[in-house]
C-alpha positions in Angstrom: -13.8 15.0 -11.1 -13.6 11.2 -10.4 -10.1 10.9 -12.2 -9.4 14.1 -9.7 -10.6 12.0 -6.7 -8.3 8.7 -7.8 -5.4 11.1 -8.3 -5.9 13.0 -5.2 -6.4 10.0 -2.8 -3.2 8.4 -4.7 -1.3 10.9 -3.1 -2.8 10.4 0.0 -1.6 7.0 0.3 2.1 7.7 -1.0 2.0 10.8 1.9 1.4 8.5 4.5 4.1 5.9 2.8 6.7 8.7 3.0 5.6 10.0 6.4 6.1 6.7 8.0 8.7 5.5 6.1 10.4 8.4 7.3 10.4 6.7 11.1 12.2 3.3 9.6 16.1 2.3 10.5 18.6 4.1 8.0 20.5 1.6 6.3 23.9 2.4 5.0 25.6 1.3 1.9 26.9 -1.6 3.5 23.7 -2.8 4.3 24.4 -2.6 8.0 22.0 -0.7 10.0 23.0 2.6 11.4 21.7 4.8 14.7 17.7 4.6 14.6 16.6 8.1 14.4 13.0 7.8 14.7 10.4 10.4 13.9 7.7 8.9 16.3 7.5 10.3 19.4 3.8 8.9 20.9 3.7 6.4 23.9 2.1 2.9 22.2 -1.5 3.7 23.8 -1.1 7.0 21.3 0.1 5.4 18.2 -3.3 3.9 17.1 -7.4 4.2 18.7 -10.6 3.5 17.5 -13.0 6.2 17.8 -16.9 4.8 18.2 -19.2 8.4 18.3 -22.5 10.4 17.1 -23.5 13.6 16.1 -25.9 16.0 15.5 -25.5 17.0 11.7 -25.9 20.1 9.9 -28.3 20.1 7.4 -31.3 17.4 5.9 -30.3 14.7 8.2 -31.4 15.1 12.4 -28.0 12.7 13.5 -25.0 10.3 12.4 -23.3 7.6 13.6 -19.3 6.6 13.2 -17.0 4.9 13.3 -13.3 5.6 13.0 -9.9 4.2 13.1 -6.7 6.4 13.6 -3.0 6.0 13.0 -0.2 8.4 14.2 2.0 8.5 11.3 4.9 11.5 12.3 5.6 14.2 14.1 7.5 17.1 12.7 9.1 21.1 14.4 5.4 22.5 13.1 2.6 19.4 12.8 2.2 16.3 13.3 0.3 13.9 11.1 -2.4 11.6 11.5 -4.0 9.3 8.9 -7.9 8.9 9.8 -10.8 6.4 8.3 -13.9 6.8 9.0 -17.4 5.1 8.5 -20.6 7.5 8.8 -24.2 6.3 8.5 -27.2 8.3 9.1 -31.2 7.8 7.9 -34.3 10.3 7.9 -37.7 9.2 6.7 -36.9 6.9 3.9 -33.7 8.2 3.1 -30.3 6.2 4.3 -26.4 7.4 3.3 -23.6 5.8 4.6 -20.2 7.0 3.6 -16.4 6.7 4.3 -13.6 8.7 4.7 -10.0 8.4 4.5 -8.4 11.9 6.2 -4.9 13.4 6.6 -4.6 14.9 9.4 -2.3 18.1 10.6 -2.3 19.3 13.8 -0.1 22.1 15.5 2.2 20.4 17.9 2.3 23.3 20.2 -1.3 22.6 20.7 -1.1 20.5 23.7 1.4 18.1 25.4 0.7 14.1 25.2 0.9 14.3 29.6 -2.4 16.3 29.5 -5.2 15.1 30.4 -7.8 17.4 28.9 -6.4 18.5 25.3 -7.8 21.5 23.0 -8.1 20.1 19.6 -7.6 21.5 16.7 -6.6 20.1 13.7 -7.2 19.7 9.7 -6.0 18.3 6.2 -7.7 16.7 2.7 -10.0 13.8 2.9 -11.4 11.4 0.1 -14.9 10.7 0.8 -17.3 7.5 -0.8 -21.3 8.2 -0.3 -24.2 6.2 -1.0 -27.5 6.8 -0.7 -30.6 4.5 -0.7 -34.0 5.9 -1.3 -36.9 4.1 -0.7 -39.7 4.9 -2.9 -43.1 4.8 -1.1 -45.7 3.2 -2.7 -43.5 1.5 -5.9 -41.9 -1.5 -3.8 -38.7 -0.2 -4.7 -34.8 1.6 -3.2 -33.0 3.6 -6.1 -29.5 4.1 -4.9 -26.9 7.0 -5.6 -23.2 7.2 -5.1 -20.7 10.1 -5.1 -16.8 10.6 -4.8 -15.4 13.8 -3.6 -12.6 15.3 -1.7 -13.1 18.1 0.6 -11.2 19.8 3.3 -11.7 20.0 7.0 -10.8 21.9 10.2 -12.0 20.2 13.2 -12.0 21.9 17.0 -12.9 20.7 20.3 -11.3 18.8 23.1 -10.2 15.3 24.0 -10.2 14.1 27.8 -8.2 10.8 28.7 -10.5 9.6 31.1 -7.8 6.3 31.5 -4.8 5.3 29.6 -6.9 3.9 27.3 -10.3 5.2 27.1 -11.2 8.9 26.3 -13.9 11.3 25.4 -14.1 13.6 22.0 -16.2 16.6 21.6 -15.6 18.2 18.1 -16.8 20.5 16.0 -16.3 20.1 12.0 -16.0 23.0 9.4 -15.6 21.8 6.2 -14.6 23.6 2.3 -17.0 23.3 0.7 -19.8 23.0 2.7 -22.4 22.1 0.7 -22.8 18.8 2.4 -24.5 17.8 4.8 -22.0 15.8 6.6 -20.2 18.5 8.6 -21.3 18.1 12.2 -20.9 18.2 15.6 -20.1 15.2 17.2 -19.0 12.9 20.7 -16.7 9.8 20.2 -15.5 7.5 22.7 -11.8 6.7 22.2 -10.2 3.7 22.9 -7.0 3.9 22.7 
């Protein structure tokens, strides 16, 4: 399973290479750069945000916190992509896990228009997740810890509303396959953009 995980978030990495490689100059054989033909079609306050949110959680734990960094990498006729990291941390009685996520992103280009100001979202793709867990042990003095690699797949739904050029509001949903976690929430991030 863990040479699985290494392999699968290889691939990850070399997608989001190719995806935004993709938007570079063409050079010809001469070495002379030809006509620019970029892929990237988001204003600069679209290109990159940081998303700082919470959640209520499904599951053993009551809430989480995040925190989350996202890239626009290209925008195709069908989806465009978006490469996503995210940091989670949640606690409940003497149990803490924090994890992090790296996520690639499709969503349906049809979906909304980048003049709107209140978006639907909908979107989804493969992540590679890293969890650790810390339990305290009441009584013994002592925190045995436990840490897990997987890669799961999620759909996410909701909206986005641009309150400024660059400050926003997220309410999502997350489904995820499988869901035997208990990271798959509901959340509200602040974007800032």
């Amino acid at each position: 399973m863990r040479r699985v995980a290494i392999l699968l978030a290889a691939a990850l990495v070399a997608a989001a290479t190719v995806l935004t490689g993709a938007a570079l100059a063409q050079v010809d054989s001469t070495g002379a750069p030809s006509r620019v033909r970029s892929v990237l079609t988001r204003t600069g306050e679209e290109q990159d945000r940081f998303e700082i949110g919470g959640g209520v959680v499904k599951g053993f734990f009551d809430g989480v916190g995040s925190f989350g960094y996202r890239r626009f990498l290209r925008q195709g006729a069908i989806f465009e992509g978006n490469l996503m990291g995210e940091m989670t941390g949640t606690s409940k009685a003497q149990l803490t896990e924090g994890a992090f996520g790296v996520y690639l992103l499709l969503r349906p280009v049809k979906s909304y228009h980048e003049s709107w100001r209140l978006r639907p979202l909908l979107e989804g793709g493969p992540a590679f997740h890293t969890v650790v867990q810390a339990a305290s042990l009441e009584g013994l003095g002592r925190t045995r810890y436990k840490a897990q690699v997987y890669v799961k797949s999620h759909v996410y739904f909701g909206v986005e509303a641009l309150l400024t050029r660059r400050l926003g509001l997220v309410l999502r949903q997350r489904v995820s396959a499988p869901s035997h976690r208990p990271f798959d929430y509901a959340q509200a991030a602040i974007l800032l953009r």
